[in-house]
C-alpha positions in Angstrom: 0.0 0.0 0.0 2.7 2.8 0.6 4.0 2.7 -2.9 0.1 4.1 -3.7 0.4 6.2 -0.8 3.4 7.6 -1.8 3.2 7.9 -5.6 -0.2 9.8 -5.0 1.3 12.1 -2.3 4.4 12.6 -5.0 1.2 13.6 -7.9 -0.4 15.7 -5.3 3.2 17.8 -4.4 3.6 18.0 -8.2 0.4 19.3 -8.6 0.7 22.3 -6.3 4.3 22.7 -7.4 2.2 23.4 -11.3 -0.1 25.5 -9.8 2.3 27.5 -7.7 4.1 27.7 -10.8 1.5 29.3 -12.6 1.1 31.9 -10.1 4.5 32.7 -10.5 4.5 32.6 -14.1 1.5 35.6 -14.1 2.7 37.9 -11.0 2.9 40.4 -13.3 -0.3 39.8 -15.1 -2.7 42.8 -15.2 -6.2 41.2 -13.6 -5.1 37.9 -13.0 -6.5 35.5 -9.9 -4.1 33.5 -8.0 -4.9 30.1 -7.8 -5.3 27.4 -4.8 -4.5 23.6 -5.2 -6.9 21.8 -2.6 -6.5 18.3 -1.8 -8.4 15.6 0.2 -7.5 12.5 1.5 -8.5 8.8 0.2 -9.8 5.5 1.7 -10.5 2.2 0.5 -14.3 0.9 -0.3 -14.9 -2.3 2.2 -17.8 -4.6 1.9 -17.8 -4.7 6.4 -17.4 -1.3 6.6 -14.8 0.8 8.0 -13.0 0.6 11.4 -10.9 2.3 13.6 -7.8 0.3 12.2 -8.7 1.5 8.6 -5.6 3.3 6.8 -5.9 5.8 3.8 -4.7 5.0 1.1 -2.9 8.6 0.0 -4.3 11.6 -1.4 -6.4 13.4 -4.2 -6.6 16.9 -5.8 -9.9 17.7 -5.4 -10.0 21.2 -6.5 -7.9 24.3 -7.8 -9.7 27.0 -6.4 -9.1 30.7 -7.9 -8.6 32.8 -5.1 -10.5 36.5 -6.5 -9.4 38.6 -3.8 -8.4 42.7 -4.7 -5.6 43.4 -6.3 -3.4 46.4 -6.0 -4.4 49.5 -8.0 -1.6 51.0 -10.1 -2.3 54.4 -11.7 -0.9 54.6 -15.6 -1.2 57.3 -18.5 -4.2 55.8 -19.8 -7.7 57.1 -19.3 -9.4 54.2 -21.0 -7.2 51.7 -18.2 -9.9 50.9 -15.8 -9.9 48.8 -12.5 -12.1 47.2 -10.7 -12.2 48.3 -7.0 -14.7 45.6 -5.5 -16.5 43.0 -6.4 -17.5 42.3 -9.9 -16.2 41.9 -13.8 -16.1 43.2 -16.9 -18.5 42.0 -19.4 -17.1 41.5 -23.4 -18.2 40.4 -26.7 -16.4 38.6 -29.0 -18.6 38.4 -31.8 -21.9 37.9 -29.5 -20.4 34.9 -27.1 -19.7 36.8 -23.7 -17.1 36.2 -21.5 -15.8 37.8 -18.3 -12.7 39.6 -17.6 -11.0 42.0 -14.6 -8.5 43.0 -16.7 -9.1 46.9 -17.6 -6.4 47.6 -20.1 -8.4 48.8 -22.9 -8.0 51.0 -26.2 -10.2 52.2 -28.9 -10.5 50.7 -32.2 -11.2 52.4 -35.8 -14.7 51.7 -35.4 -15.0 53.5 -32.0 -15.0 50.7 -29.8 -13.7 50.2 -26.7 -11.9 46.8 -27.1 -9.1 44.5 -25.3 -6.1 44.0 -26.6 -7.2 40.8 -28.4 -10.1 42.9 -30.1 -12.8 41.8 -27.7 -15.9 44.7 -27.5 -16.3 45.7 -24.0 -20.3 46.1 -22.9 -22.1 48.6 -21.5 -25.4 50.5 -22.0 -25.5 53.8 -24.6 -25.6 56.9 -24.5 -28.9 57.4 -25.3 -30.1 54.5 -22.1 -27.2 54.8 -19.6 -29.7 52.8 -16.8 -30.4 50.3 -19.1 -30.8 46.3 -18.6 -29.3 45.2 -21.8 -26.0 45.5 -22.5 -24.8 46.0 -25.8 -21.3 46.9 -26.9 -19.8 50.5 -26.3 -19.2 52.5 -29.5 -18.0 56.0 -29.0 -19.7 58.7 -31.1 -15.9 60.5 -32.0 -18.3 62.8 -34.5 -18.0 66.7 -34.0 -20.7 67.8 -31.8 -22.7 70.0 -33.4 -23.3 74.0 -32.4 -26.6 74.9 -30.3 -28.0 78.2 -31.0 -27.8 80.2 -27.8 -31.6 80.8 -26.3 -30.7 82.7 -22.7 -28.4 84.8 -21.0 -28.6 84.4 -17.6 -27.1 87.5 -15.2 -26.3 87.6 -11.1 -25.1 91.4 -11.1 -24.8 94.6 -8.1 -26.0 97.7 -9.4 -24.7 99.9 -7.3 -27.9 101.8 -5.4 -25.4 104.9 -4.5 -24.9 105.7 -8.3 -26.5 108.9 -9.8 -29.4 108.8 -12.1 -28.6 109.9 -16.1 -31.4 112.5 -17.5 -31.9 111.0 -20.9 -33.3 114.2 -22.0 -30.1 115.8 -22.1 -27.8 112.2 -22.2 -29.7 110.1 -24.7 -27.9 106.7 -24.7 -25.3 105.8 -27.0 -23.2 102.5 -26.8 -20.1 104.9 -28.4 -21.0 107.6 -25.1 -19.8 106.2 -21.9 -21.6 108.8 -19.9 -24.8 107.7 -21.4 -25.4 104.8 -19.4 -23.9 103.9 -15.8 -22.3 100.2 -16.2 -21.8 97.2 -19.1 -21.6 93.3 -20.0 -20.6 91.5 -22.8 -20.5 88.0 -23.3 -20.0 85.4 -26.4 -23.3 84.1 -28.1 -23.7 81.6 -31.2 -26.3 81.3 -33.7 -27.1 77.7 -35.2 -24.5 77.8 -37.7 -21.5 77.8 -34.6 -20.7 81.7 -35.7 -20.0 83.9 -32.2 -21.5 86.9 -31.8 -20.7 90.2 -28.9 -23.9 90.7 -27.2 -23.1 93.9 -24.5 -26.0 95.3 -22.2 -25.9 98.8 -21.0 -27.6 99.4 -17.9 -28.5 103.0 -17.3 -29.7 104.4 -13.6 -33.1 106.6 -14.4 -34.3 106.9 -10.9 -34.2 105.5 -7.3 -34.5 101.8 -8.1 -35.3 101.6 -11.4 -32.7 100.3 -14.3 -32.8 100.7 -18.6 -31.3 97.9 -20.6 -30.0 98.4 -23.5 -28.7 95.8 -25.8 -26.3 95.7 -29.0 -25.3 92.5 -30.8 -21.9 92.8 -32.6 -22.0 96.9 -32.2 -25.5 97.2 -33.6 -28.4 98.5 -31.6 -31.3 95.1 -30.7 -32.7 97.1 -28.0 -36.5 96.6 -28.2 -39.1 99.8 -29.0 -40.4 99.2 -25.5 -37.2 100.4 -23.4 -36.7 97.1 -20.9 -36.3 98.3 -17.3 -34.5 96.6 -14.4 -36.9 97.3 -11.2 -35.8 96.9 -7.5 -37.5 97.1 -4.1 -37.2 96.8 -0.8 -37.0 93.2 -1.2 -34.9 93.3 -3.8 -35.3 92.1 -7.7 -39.0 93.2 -8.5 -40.0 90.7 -10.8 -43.8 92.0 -11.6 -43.0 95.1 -12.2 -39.2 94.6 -14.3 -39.4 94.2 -17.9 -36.6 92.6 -19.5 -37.8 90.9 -22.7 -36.0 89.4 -25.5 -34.1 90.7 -28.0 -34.3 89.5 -31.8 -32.0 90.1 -34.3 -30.6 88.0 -38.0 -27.1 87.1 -37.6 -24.9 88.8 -40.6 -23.1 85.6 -41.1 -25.8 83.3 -42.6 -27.2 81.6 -39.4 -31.2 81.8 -38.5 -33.2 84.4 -36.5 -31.8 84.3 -33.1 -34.2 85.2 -30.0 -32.3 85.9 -27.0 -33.8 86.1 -23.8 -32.7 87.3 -20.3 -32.9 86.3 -16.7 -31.5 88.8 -14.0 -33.8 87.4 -11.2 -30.9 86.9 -8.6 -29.3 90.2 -9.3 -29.4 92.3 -6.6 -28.9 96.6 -5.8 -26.7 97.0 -3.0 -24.8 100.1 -2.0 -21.8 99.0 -3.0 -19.4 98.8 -6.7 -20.9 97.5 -9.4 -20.3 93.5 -9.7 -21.0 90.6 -12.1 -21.3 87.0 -10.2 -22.5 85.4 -12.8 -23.1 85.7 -16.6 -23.8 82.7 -18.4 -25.2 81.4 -22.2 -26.8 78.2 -22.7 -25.2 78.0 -26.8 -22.4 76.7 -28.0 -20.2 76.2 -31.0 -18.9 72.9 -33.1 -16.3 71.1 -31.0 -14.2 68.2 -31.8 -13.5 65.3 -29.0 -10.4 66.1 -27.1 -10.4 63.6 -24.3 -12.6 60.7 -22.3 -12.7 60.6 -18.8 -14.6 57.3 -17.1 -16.3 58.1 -13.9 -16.1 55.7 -10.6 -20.1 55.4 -11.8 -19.1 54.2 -15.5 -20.1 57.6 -16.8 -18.2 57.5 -20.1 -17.6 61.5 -20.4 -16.4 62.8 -23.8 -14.4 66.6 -23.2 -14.5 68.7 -26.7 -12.7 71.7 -27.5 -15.4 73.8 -27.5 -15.4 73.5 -23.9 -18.6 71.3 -23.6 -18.9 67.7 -22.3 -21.4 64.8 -23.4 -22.2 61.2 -21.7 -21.2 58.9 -24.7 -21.9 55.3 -22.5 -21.7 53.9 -19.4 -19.2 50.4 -18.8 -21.6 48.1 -16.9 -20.3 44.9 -14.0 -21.2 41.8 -13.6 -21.1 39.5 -10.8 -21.9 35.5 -9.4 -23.4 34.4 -6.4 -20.3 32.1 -7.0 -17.3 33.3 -8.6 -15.4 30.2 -8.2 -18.1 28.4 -10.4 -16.9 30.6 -13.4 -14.7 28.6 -16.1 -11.3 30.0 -16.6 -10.9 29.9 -20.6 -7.2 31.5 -20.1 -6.7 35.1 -21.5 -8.2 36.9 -18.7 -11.2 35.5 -18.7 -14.1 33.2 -17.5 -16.8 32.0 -19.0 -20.5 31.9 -16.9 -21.5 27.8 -15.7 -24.3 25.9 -14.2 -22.1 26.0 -10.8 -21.4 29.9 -11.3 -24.8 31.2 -11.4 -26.4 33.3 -13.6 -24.8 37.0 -13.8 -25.7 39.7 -11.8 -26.1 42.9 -13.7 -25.6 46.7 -12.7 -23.9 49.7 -12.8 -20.5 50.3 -10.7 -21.1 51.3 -7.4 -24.8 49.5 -6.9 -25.6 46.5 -5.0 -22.2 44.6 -4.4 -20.7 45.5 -7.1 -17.4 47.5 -7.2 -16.7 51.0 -8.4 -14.7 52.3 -11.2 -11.0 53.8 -11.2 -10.0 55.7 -14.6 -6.2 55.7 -16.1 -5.5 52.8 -13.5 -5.4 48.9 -13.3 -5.4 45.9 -11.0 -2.6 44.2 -10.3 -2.0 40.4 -9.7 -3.5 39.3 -6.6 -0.4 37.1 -6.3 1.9 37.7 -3.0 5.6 36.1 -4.4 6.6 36.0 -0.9 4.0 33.6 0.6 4.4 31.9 -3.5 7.9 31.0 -2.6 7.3 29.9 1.1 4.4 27.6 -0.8 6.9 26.3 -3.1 9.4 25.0 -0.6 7.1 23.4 1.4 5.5 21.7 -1.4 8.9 20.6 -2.3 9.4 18.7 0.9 6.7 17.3 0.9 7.7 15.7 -2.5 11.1 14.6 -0.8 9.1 13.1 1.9 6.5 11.1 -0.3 9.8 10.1 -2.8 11.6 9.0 1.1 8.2 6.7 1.3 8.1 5.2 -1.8 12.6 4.4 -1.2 11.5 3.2 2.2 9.2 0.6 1.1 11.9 -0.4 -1.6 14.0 -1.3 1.0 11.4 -3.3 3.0 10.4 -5.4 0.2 14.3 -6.0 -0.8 14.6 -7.2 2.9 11.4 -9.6 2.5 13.2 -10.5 -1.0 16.8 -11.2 0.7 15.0 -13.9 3.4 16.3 -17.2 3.0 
């Protein structure tokens, strides 16, 4: 019986030896899982039963059990590296069959895809259904994005309360006469063609409280035939009785009527210098894609140069009631089984899944050090099982050498 005993405790050493090789072999690999040898001991089948003299008769590998603990996050130069921190995978295509991967090294492809290095299509939802249930694979729109006429200006300003009132009588207003009205903005529109235009308001002081607005577009007079007026009380910006309507005016340069309206609700008259808080458009101009940036949410976030941003997709995780049930098909990745589960589906940072880290990736879960205290013991125990098998050798030759 020991030469069984021994020859199978001699597979079994050899057998973690292979697997602590392999671990090894991928320390350095991006994703990877270390993996577990786990054995279990053997007995005999008897007809009576067994007994409390009953020996084993050696040992079995019973299972090699990936170990998918967190890896170290290492931060690189790529914004479309992403890491898993927490549970979960990424889910890819490769021509429809899906398999699973933690290994968030990818790049972008002609086509606009976001794809491993081996061409699989990672999966997500679109731009146009980030909260969807059904992933499909994530193709970036890389087209220009296309100019927005602007609609409303939107002002937070101080007119000072202490300033003196202008007689219009005498100082009709003039953009050219900066005595004609007591304080300015400009800011940057565009019509639907992407063309900027200067839009300036003038805001002259008539009397205790009450404001003019006068507006030019590109040095040329929009103000409406009904004087707009800016009216203040004791609590402040008096909407009901203001009147600050839109201007309307045909851009020069091709692009449609524009009709620009205003919102100066939150401005305020204080006695103190005039101040602008806040003076914002809600147009644009074309812009071409400058950069992505992928959120800890899987918010795919395309940056243009025209200073805008747009959601372009959203990277969706997967997850198993039991991981270790997944089938390791080498590369990276597993493939779902009966014993795995079916997926669990969501976006990063719900449920139990992980969250997202941009221009980084997971290391190897491997510790070398603990690999190489493994490794020696596994290679005494192969000296000890190769001393059994030599022992019994020279037991039988003594039975042999009886006379």
């Amino acid at each position: 019986m020991a030469f069984s005993q021994g020859l199978s405790g001699l597979n079994a050493a050899s057998k973690a030896l292979e697997v602590i090789g392999n671990n090894v072999s991928n320390a350095n690999t991006v994703g990877f899982k270390q993996s577990r040898a786990e054995f279990s001991d053997v007995f005999a089948a008897s007809l009576s039963g067994s007994g409390t003299t009953q020996i084993g008769i050696g040992t079995k590998i019973s299972d090699v059990a990936q170990q998918f603990t967190q890896g170290n996050i290492t931060a690189t130069n790529n914004t479309l590296d992403v890491a898993i921190n927490g549970a979960g995978f990424f889910r890819l295509s490769n021509n429809g069959a899906v398999t699973y991967t933690r290994n968030g090294q990818f790049q972008m492809d002609k086509n606009g895809y976001i794809v491993t290095s081996d061409g699989k299509r990672l999966m997500g939802n679109s731009a146009d259904n980030l909260n969807g249930s059904s992933p499909v694979e994530i193709q970036i729109d890389t087209s220009d994005l296309q100019p927005v006429a602007s609609s409303k200006i939107t002002g937070t300003l101080n007119l000072n309360s202490a300033s003196t009132a202008i007689d219009q009588t005498v100082t009709p207003f003039s953009s050219t006469d900066p005595t004609s009205y007591t304080n300015s903005t400009a800011i940057t529109v565009y019509d639907n063609l992407g063309n900027s235009h200067n839009v300036q308001n003038y805001y002259v002081k008539t009397a205790a409280n009450t404001w003019n607005v006068y507006t030019t577009v590109d040095g040329t007079d929009v103000t409406p035939a009904t004087t707009p007026t800016m009216v203040f009380n004791a609590g402040g910006y008096d909407a009901t009785n203001s009147s600050v309507t839109a201007v309307s005016f045909t851009p020069t340069t091709g692009g449609a009527t524009m009709n620009i309206s205003f919102d100066y609700s939150a401005s305020t008259q204080y006695g103190s210098s005039f101040s602008v808080n806040k003076l914002s458009q809600d147009g644009y101009s074309s812009g071409r894609i400058a950069s992505f940036t992928i959120g800890d949410d899987g918010i795919i976030q395309g940056r243009y140069t025209n200073g805008q941003s747009k959601d372009l997709g959203r990277v969706i995780l997967a997850n198993f009631v039991n991981p270790n049930g997944l089938q390791s098909l080498g590369g990276n990745q597993w493939m779902a089984t009966y014993e795995s589960g079916d997926e669990l589906i969501g976006a990063p940072g719900s449920s139990t899944l992980g969250v997202l880290q941009s221009s980084a990736v997971e290391d190897s879960n491997v510790d070398l050090t603990a690999e190489l205290v493994n490794m020696i013991t596994a290679q005494r125990i192969y000296q000890a099982n190769a001393q059994t098998i030599k022992t019994q050798d020279q037991v039988m030759q003594t039975l042999v050498n009886l006379r």
